[in-house]
C-alpha positions as CSV (number, residue, x, y, z in Angstrom):
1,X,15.5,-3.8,-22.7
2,X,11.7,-4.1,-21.4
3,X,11.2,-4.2,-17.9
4,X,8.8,-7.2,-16.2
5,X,5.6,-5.7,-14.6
6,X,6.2,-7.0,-11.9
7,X,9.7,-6.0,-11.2
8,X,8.7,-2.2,-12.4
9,X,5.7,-2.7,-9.9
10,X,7.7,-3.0,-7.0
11,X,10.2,-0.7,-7.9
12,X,6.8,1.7,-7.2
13,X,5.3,0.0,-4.3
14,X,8.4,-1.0,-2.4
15,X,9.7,2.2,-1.4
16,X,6.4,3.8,-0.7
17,X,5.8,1.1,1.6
18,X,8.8,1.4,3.2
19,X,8.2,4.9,3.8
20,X,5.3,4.1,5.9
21,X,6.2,1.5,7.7
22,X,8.9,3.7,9.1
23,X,6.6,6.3,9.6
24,X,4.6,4.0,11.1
25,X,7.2,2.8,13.5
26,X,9.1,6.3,14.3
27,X,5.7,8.4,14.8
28,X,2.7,6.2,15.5
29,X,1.4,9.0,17.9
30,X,1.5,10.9,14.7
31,X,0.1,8.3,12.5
32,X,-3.0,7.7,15.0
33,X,-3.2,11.5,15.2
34,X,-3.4,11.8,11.3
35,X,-5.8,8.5,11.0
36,X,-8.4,10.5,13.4
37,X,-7.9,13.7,11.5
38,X,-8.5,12.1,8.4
39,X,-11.6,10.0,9.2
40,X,-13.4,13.8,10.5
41,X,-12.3,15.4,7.0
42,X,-15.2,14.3,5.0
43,X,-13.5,15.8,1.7
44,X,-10.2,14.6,1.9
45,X,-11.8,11.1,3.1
46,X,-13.3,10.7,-0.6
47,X,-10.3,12.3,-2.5
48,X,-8.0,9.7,-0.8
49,X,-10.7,7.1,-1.5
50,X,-10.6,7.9,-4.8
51,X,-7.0,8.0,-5.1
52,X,-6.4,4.7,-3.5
53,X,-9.2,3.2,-6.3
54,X,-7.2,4.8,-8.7
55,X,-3.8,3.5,-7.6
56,X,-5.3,0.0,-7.1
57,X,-7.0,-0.4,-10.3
58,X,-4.0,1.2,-12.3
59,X,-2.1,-2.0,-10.0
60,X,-4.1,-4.5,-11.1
61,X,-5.0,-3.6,-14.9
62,X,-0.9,-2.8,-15.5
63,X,0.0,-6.0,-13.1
64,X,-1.9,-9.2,-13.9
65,X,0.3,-11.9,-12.8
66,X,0.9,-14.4,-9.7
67,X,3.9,-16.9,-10.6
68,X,5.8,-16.4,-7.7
69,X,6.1,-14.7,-4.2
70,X,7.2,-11.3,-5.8
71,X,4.3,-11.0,-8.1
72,X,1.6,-12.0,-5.5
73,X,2.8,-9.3,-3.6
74,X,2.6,-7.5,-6.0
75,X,-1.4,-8.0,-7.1
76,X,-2.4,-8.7,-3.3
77,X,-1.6,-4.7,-3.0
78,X,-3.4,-3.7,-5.8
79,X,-6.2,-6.3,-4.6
80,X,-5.9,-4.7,-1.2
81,X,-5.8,-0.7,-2.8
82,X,-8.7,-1.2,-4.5
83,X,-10.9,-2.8,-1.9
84,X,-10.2,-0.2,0.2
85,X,-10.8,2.4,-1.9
86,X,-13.8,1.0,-3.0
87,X,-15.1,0.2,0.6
88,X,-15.1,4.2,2.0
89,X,-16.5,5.4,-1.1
90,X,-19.6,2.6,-0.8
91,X,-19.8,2.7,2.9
92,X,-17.9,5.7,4.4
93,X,-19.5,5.9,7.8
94,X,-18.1,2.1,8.8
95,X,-14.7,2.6,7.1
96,X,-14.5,5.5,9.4
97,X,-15.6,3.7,12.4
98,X,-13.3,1.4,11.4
99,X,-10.1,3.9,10.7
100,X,-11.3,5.2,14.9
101,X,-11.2,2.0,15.8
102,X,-7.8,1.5,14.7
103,X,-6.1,4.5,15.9
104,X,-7.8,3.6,19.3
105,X,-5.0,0.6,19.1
106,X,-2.3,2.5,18.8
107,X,0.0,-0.3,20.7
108,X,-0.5,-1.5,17.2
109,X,0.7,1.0,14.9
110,X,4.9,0.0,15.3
111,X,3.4,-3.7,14.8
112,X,1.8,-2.8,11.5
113,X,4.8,-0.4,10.9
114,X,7.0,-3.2,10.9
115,X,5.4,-5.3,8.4
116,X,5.3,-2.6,5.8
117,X,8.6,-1.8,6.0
118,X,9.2,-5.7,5.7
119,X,7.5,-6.1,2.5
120,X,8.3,-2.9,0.9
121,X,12.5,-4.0,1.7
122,X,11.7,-7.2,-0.1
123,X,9.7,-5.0,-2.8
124,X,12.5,-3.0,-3.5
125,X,15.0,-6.1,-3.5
126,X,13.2,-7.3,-5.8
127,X,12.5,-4.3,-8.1
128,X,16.0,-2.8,-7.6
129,X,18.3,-6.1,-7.1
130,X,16.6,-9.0,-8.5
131,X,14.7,-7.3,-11.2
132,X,18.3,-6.3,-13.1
133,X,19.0,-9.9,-13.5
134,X,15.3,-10.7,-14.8
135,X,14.8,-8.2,-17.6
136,X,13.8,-9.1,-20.8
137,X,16.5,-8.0,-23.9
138,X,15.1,-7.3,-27.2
C-alpha cells in the first residue's frame, strides 16, 4: 500500500500546526515573549531560518500537487515555509522588525492561534481519517 503525498504531508503538518495554534491560543504572553526573544538571538534567528527553508523546500520538492482543498493546503505551507525562510536569511533586519512588530499585537496571537489549530484539525482529518480511504493498493 503507497501512501498519497498529500495525505502523508498532512499527517506531518497537521499536528504540528495544531500544536501551535494551541500554543498560540493557551500562552500568547508566552508566544510574544518567545517571538521578541527570538528576533534578539541573531544565531538562533538564522538556524531557524534555515530550518524553515529546509522544511519548506523538502514540502514542496516531496509535495507537488494542487487538485483539491487538502493538497493546496498542503503546497501553500510549503510555499509559505519557504518564503519565510528565505526572507530572514536575505533581509534579516526587516523580518525582525517585522517578528517586533507582531508581538507588539499580541491581541492577535489567540486570533492567529485559532486558525492554525483550524487548519492543522482539518490536516490531520485528512491525513489520519480521509487519507485511509484514499490510499493507493499495489
Amino acid at each position: 500500500m503507497r501512501i498519497d503525498s498529500t495525505f502523508a504531508s498532512a499527517r506531518i503538518v497537521g499536528p504540528i500546526l495544531v500544536a501551535l495554534g494551541v500554543s498560540f491560543i493557551s500562552h500568547p504572553g508566552l508566544i510574544v515573549a518567545s517571538l521578541q526573544d527570538f528576533a534578539g538571538a541573531p544565531s538562533l534567528f538564522v538556524f531557524a531560518s534555515l530550518c524553515w527553508l529546509a522544511a519548506g523546500l523538502t514540502l514542496i520538492t516531496l509535495h507537488r500537487r494542487w487538485d483539491g482543498f487538502t493538497a493546496a493546503l498542503v503546497s501553500i505551507t510549503g510555499y509559505a515555509a519557504t518564503a519565510n525562510g528565505a526572507l530572514c536569511l536575505i533581509a534579516p533586519d526587516q523580518a525582525r522588525a517585522l517578528i517586533l512588530t507582531v508581538a507588539a499585537r499580541n491581541a492577535y496571537v489567540p486570533i492567529v492561534g485559532c486558525v492554525f489549530a483550524l487548519l492543522g484539525a482539518w490536516l490531520s482529518y485528512a491525513g489520519y481519517v480521509a487519507g485511509i480511504f484514499r490510499a493507493d493498493h499495489d
